[in-house]
C-alpha positions as CSV (number, residue, x, y, z in Angstrom):
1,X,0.0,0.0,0.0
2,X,1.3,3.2,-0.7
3,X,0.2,6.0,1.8
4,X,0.8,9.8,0.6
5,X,1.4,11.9,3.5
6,X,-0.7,15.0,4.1
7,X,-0.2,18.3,6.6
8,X,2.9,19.6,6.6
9,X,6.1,18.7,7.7
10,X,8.1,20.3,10.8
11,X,10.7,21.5,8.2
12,X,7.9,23.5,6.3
13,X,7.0,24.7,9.4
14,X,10.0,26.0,10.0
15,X,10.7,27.5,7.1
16,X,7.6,29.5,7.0
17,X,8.8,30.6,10.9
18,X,12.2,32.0,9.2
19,X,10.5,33.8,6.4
20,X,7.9,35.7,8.8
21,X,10.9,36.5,10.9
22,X,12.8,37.7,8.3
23,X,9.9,40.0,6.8
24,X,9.3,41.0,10.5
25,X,12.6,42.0,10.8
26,X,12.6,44.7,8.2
27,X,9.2,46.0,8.8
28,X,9.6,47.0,12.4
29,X,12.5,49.9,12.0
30,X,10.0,51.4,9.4
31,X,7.3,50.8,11.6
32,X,9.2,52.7,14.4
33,X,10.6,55.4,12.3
34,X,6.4,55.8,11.2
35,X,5.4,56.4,14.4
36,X,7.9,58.7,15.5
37,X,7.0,61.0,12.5
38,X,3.4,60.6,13.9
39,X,4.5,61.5,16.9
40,X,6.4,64.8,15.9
41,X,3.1,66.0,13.4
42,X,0.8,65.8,16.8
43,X,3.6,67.5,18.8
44,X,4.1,70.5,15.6
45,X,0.1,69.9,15.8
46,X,0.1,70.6,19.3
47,X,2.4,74.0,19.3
48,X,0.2,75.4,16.9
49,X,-3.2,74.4,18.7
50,X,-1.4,76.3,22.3
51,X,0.2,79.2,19.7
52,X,-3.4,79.8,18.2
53,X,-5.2,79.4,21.5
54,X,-3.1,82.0,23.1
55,X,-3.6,84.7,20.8
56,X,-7.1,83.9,21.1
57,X,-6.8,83.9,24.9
58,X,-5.3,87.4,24.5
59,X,-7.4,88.8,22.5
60,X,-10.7,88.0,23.9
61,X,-10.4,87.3,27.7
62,X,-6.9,88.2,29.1
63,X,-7.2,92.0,28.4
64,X,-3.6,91.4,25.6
65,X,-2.3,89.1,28.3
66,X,-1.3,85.7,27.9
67,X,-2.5,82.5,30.6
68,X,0.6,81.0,32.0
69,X,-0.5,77.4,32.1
70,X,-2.4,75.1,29.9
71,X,-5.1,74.8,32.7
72,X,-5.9,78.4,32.7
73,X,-6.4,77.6,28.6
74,X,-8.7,75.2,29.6
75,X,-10.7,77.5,31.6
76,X,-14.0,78.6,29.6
77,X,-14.7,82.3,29.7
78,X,-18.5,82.4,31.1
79,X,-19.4,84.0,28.2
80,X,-18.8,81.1,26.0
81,X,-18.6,78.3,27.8
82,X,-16.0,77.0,25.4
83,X,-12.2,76.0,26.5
84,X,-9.3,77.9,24.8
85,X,-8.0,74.6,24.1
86,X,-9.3,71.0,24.2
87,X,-9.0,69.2,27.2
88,X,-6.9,66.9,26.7
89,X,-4.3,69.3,26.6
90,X,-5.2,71.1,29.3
91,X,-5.7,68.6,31.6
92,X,-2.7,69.2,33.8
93,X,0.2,71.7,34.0
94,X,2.1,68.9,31.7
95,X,0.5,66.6,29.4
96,X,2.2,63.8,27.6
97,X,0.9,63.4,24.5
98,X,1.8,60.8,21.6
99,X,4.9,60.2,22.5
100,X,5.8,63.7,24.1
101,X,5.5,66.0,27.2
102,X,4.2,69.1,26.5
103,X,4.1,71.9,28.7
104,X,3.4,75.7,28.8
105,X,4.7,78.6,31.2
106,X,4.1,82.2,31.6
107,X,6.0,84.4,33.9
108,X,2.9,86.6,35.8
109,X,2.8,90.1,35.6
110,X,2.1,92.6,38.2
111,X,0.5,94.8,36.3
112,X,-2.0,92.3,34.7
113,X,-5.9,92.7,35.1
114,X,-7.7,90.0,36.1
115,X,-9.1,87.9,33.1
116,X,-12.8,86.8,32.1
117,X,-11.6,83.5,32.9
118,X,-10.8,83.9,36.7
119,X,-7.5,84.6,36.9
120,X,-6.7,87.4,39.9
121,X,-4.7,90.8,38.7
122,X,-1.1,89.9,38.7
123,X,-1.2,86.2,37.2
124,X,-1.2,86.8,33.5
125,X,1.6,86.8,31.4
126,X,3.0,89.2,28.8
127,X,4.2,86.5,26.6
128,X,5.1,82.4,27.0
129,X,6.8,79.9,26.2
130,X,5.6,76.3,25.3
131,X,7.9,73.0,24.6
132,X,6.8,69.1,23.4
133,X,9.6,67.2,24.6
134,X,9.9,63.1,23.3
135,X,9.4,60.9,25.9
136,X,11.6,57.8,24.6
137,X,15.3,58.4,23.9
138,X,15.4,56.8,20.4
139,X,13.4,60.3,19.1
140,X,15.6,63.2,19.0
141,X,12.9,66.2,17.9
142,X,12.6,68.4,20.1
143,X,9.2,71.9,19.5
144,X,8.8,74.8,21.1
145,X,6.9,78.3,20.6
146,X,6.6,81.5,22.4
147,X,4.3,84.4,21.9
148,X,6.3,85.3,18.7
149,X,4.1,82.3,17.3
150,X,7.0,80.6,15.5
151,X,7.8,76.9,16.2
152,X,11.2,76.0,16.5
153,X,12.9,72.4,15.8
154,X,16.1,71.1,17.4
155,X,17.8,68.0,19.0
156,X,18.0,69.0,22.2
157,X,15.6,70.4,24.6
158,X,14.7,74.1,23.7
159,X,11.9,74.2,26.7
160,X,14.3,76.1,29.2
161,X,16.1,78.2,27.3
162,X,12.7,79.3,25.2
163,X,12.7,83.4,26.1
164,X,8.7,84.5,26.3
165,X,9.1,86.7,23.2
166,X,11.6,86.7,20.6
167,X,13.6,84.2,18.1
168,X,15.3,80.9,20.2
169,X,18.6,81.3,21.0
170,X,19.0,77.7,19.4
171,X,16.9,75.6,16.7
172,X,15.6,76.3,13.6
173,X,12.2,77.7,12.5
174,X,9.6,75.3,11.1
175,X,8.0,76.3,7.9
């Protein structure tokens, strides 16, 4: 009797193991270089979303002041009952999101009225300064803006060195 064998054999098996491997193996650096540029358009996405809110912030509730934190742009003026900014953004002093930490600061001014959305005289800022730092070490973009509304690219932090106003004493300028 002669018996044909069906299924596969262990070697096939193993074969088919190898070439997933091997397809595996040059997928996932594209895969990771993918969803670090995804990463760095929602952080560019998120300076202009804080550089856009801010103006707006100064030109309609903070009396041509900026807030100094990304709660305060979270804070609806009672007239609108809309946020500056979305909430998840402003859900904390820093947020980290997609893959960076995002934070805003602006130095209060004394002579600052109080604002339409609650903050006392004195706590508003006459400019800021925002950063998205990566959270992994393999991504080496670093943002950041300021009043001056440009967004600025490096590979290094530029958060602390950002001044409120003016061009960053390091980094380029995104177009």
């Amino acid at each position: 009797m002669n018996r044909k064998a069906q299924g596969f054999a262990l070697i096939d098996l193993i074969f088919v193991c190898g070439i997933i491997g091997l397809l595996a193996s040059i997928a996932m650096p594209r895969l990771a270089l993918a969803q670090q540029a995804a990463g760095a358009s929602s952080a560019i996405a998120s300076m202009r979303a804080i550089s856009s809110a801010q103006l707006t912030y100064a030109l309609s509730c903070g009396n041509g002041f900026y807030a100094p934190s990304l709660p305060t742009l979270g804070t609806p003026s009672p007239a609108s009952n809309e946020p500056f900014i979305s909430p998840s953004l402003s859900s904390g002093v820093t947020v980290t999101r997609s893959g960076y930490l995002i934070q805003v600061e602006g130095l209060p001014y004394a002579g600052a009225p109080p604002t339409c959305n609650g903050l006392a005289a004195g706590e508003a800022a006459q400019g800021f300064r925002a950063g998205a730092d990566p959270t992994t070490p393999t991504n080496s973009r670093f943002f950041a803006v300021n009043a001056s509304s440009n967004i600025y690219e490096h590979t290094s932090t530029l958060y602390p060195a950002m001044p409120e106003v003016g061009a960053s004493p390091a980094g380029q300028t995104l177009r």
